[in-house]
C-alpha positions as CSV (number, residue, x, y, z in Angstrom):
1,X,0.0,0.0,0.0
2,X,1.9,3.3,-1.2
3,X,1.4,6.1,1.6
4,X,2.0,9.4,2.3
5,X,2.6,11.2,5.4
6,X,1.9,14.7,5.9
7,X,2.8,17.1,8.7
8,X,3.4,20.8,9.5
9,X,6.1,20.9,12.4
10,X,8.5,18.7,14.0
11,X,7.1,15.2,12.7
12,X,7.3,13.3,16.3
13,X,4.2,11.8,15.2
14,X,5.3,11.1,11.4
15,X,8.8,9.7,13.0
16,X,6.8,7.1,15.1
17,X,5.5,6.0,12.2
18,X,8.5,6.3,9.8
19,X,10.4,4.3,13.0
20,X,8.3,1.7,13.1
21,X,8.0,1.3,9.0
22,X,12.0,1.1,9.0
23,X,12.1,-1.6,11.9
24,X,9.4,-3.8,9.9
25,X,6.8,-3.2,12.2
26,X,4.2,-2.2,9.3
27,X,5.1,-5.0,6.2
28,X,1.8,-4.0,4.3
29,X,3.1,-0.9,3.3
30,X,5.9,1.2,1.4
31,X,6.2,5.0,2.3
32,X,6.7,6.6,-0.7
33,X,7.3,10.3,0.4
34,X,6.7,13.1,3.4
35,X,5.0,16.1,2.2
36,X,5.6,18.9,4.6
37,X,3.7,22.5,4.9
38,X,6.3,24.3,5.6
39,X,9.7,24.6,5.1
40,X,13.0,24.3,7.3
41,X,11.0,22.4,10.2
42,X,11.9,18.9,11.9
43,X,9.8,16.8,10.0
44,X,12.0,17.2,7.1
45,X,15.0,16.2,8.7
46,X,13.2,12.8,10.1
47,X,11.8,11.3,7.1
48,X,15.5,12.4,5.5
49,X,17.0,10.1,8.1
50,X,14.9,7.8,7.3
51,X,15.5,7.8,3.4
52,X,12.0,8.7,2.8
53,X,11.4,11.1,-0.1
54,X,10.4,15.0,1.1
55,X,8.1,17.2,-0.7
56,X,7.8,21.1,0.6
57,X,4.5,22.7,-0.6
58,X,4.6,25.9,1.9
59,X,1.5,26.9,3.2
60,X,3.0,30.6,3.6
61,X,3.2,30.9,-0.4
62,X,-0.3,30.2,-0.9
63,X,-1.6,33.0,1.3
64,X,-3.9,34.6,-1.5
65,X,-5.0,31.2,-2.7
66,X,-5.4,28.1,0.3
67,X,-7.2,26.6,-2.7
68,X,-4.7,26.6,-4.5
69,X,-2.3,25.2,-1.6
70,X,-4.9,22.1,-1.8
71,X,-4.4,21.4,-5.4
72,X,-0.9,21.3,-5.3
73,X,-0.4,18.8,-2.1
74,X,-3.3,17.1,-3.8
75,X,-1.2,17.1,-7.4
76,X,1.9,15.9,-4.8
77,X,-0.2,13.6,-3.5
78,X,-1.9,11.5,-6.9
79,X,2.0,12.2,-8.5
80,X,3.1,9.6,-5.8
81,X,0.4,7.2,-7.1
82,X,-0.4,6.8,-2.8
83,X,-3.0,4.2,-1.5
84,X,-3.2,5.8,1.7
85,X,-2.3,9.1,3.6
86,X,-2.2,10.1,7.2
87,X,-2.4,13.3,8.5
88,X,0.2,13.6,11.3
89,X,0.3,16.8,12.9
90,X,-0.8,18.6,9.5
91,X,-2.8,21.5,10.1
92,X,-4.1,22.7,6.9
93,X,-7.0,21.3,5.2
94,X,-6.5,19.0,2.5
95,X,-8.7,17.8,-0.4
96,X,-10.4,14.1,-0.6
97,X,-8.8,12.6,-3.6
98,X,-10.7,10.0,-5.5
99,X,-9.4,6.3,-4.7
100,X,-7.1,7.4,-1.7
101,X,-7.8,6.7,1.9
102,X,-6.9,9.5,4.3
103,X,-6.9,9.7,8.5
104,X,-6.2,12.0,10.3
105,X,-4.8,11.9,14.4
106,X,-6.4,14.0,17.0
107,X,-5.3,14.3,20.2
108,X,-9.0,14.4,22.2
109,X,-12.4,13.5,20.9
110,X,-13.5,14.8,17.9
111,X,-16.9,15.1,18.9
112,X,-16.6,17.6,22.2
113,X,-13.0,18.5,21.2
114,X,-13.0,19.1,17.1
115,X,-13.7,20.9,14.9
116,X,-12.2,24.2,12.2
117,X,-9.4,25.5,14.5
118,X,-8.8,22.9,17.0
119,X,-5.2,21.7,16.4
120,X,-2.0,21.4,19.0
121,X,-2.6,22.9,22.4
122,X,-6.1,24.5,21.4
123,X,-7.7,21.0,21.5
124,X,-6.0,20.2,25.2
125,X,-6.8,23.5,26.4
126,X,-10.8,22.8,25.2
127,X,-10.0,19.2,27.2
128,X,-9.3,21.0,30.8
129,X,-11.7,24.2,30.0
130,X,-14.3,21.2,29.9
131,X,-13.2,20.0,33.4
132,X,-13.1,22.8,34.9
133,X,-16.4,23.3,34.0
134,X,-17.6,19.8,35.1
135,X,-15.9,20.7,38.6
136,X,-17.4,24.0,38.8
137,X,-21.1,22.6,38.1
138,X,-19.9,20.2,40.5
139,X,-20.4,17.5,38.3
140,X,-17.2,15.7,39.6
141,X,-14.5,16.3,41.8
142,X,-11.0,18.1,41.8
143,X,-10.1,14.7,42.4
144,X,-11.7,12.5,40.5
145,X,-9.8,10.5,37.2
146,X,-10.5,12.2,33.9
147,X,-9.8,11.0,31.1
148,X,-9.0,12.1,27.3
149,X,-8.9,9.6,24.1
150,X,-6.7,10.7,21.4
151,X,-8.4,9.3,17.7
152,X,-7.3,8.6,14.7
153,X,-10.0,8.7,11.9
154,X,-10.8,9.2,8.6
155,X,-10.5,12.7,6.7
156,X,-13.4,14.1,5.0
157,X,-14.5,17.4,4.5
158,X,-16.4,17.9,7.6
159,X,-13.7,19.0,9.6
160,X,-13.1,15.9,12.3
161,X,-16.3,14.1,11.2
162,X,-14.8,11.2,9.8
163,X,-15.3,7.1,10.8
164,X,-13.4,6.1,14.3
165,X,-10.4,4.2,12.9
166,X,-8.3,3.8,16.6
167,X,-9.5,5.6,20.1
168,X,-7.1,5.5,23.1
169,X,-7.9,6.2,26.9
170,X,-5.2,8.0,28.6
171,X,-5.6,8.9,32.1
172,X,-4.8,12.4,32.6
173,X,-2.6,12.9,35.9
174,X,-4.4,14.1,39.0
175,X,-1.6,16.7,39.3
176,X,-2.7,18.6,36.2
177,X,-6.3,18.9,37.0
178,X,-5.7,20.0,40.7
179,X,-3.0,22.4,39.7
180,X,-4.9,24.2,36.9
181,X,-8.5,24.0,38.5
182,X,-7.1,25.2,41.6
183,X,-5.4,28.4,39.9
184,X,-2.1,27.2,40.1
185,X,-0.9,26.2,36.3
186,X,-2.6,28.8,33.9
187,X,-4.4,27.0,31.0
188,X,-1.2,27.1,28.6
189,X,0.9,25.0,31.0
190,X,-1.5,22.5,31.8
191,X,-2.1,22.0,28.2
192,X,1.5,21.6,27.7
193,X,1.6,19.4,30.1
194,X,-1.1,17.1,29.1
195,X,0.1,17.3,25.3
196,X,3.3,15.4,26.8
197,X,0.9,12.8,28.4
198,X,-0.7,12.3,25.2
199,X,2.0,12.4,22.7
200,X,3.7,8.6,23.7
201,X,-0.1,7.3,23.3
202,X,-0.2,8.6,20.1
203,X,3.3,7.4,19.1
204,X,2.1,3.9,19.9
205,X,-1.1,4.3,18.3
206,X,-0.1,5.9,14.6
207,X,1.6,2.7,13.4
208,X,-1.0,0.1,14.7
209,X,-3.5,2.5,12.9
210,X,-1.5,2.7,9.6
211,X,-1.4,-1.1,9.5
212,X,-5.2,-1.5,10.4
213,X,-5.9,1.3,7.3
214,X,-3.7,-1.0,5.0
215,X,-5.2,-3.7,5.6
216,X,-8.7,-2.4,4.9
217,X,-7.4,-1.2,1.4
218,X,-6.0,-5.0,1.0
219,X,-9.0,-6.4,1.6
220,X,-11.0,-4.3,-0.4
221,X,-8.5,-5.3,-3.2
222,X,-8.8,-8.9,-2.3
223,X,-5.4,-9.0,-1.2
């Protein structure tokens, strides 16, 4: 199955699955190339260490036209002949192409946590604004367990609407949720925070979730 990866930043989530792909941990594909959205950033410099073919179509170019930005990755995309894309840390919207599969990883639910905007440490902050709520209404308690579930899932045009491919439960620490309901971490540190709970759950997830994708195209193929 000939995939793409896409990404915008440092590519710790493209590397997991790059990693795993070089270690033979996902035989039912070949990456054939990393398209990134911008230009000098750490993605780049993974999927080069890696041996994996780098595109640059940079987002910042496209400015009059985001349209236009679409057309080309998609062009990128179809001139790669790819099976199969996952959206790792891209955030930019990019167009459905006929007779390719795309996901997409997001680091909370899509339903109470997605949506046009919510990307990085927007979609953790929505995550504790939504406890603090829930402990305000006294709903729960300071210190209860929450929880939130990273998901990987299909792209369609909806914004985070697509099928449920992979959902994960991570427990988030006690610590955080005392701290920033209390008044002692403002919202941008706790999010940081819990982004570096998430992120390993995501690393473990990606490539599990690449080979479930593949195998869905195999199937479908009769493979």
């Amino acid at each position: 199955v000939r995939t793409v990866l896409i990404a915008s930043g440092g590519g710790t989530d493209a590397d997991s699955i790059m990693t795993a792909w070089r270690n033979g941990c996902i035989p039912e594909v070949e990456i054939v190339g990393l398209i990134s959205t911008k230009e000098g950033v750490g993605c780049l410099e993974k999927a080069q260490k890696h041996s994996i073919n780098t595109i640059v179509v940079n987002y910042s170019s496209y400015k009059i036209s985001s349209y236009l930005f679409q057309v080309t990755v998609a062009n990128k995309i179809t001139g790669l002949q790819a099976d199969l894309v996952f959206l790792v840390g891209c955030i930019h919207k990019i167009l459905a192409i006929k007779g390719v599969d795309m996901y997409n990883i997001h680091p909370a639910d899509i339903h109470k946590h997605g949506g046009d905007g919510m990307y990085g440490l927007k979609v953790h902050e929505h995550v504790l604004e939504d406890i603090w709520d829930i402990v305000n209404r006294r709903k729960a308690g300071i210190d209860d367990q929450f929880y939130t579930y990273p998901i990987i899932h299909q792209a369609v045009e909806e914004y985070d609407a697509g099928e449920i491919l992979l959902l994960g439960t991570v427990p988030i620490p006690k610590e955080i949720v005392r701290c920033f309901v209390g008044g002692k971490f403002e919202l941008n540190k706790a999010a940081e925070l819990l982004q570096k709970v998430v992120l390993p759950h995501e690393w473990l997830m990606l490539p599990v979730a690449v080979r479930m994708a593949a195998r869905r195209i195999l199937e479908r193929k009769g493979g």
